[in-house]
C-alpha positions in Angstrom: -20.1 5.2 -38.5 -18.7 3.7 -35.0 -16.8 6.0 -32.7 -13.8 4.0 -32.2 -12.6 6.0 -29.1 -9.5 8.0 -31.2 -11.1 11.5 -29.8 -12.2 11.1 -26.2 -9.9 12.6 -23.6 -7.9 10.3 -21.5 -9.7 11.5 -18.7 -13.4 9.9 -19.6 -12.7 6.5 -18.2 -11.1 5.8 -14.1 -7.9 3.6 -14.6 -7.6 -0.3 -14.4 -6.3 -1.3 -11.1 -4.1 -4.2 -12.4 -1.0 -3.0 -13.7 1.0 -1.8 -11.1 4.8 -1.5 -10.2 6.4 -2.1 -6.6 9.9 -0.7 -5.6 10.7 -1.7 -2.1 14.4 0.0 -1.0 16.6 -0.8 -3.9 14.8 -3.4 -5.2 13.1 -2.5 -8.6 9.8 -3.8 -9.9 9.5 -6.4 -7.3 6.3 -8.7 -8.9 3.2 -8.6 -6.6 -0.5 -10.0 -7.4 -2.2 -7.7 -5.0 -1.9 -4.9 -2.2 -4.0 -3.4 0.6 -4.4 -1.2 3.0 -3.3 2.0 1.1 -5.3 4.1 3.2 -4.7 7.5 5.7 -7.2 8.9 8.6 -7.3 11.6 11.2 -8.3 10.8 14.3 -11.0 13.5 15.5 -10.7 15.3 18.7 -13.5 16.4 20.6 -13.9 19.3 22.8 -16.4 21.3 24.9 -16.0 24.7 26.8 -17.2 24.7 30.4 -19.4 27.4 29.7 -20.2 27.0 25.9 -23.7 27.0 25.3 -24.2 24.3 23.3 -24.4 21.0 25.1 -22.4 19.2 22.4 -18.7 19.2 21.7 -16.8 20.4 18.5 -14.8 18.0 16.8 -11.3 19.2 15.4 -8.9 17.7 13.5 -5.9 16.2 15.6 -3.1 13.4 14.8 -3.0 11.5 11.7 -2.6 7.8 11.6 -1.9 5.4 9.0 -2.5 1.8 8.4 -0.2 -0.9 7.3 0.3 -2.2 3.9 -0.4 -5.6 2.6 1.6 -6.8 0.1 0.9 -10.2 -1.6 3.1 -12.0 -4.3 3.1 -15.4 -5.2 6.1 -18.0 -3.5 8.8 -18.3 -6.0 12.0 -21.5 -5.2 14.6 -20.0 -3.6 12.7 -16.7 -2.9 13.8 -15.7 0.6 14.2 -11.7 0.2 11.3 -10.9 2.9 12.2 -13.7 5.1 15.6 -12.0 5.0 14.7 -8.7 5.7 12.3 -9.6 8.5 14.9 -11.6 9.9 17.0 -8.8 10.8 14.8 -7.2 13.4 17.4 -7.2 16.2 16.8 -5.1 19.4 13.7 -3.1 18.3 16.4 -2.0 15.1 15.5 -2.9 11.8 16.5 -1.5 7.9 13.5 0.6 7.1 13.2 1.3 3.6 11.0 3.4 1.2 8.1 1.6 -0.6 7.0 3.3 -4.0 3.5 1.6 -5.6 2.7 2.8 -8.8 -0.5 2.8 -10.9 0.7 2.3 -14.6 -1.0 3.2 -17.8 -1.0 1.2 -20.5 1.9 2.1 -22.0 3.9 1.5 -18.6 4.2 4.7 -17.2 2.9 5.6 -13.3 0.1 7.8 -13.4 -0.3 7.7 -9.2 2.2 7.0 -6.9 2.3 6.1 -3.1 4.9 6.4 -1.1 5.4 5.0 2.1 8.2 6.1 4.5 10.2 3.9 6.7 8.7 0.6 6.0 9.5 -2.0 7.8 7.8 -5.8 7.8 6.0 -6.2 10.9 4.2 -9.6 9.5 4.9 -12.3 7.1 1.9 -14.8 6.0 3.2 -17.7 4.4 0.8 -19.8 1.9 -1.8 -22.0 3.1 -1.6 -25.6 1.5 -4.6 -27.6 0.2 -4.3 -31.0 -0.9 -6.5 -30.7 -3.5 -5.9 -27.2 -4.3 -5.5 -26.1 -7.7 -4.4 -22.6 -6.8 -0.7 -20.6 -7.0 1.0 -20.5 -3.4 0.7 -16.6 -2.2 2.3 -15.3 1.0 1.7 -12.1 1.8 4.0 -9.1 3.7 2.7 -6.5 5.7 4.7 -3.3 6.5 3.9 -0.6 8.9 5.5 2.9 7.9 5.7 6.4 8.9 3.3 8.1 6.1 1.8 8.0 3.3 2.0 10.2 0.5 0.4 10.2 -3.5 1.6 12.0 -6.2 0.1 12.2 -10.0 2.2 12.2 -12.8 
């Protein structure tokens, strides 16, 4: 008889990477196709004593850096909500806002979350048009923020 699956843990297989929820501020499940750039590093510091020994340095850990997000959603009529917020960037002030990305399971519910503090759009894209195209138009937003953090649910 075939194993239909009914008794393997939920843990056997990684999740799909394609259905996902974006809050950006107070704006709830705002539709993207894709994002990027979900990523963290420390930069390494390196060191040597005068009178160490060893002709090498020692590297430690020192400040942490992260890059910015790309967010891309295809252009809807009327759809001017980034343009808006991008807009408003008025003497080096602008409305920085908490992004939340969430990696659903199948039933809907986030499984990982990222959170990104005190985004802010630093770059809109919009589409590129091709007369003979037979593609849907996609601009993209990129935010810069002030960390990163995941939780699991």
């Amino acid at each position: 008889m075939a194993d239909d699956g009914s008794k393997q843990s939920s843990n056997v297989w990684p999740l799909p990477k394609f259905y996902f929820k974006v809050d950006i501020g107070d704006q709830k499940d705002v539709p993207f196709q894709e994002i990027s750039g979900l990523d963290t590093e420390t930069q390494p510091i390196e060191y040597r004593a005068g009178n160490s020994k060893e002709f090498s340095t020692v590297k430690m850990p020192g400040i942490k850096k992260t890059g910015n997000v790309t967010l891309k959603k295809g252009v809807f009529a009327k759809d001017n909500k980034f343009w808006d917020w991008y807009n408003q960037i008025k003497l080096n002030t602008i409305k920085r806002v908490p992004v939340t990305i969430q990696l659903c399971d199948e039933g809907g519910n986030p499984t990982m979350v990222w959170t990104l503090a005190n985004a802010w759009p630093t770059k809109i894209t919009g589409t590129d048009m091709k007369s003979d195209g037979n593609e849907v138009a996609v601009e993209s937003l990129e935010v810069a923020h002030e960390g990163l953090t995941i939780a699991n649910k």
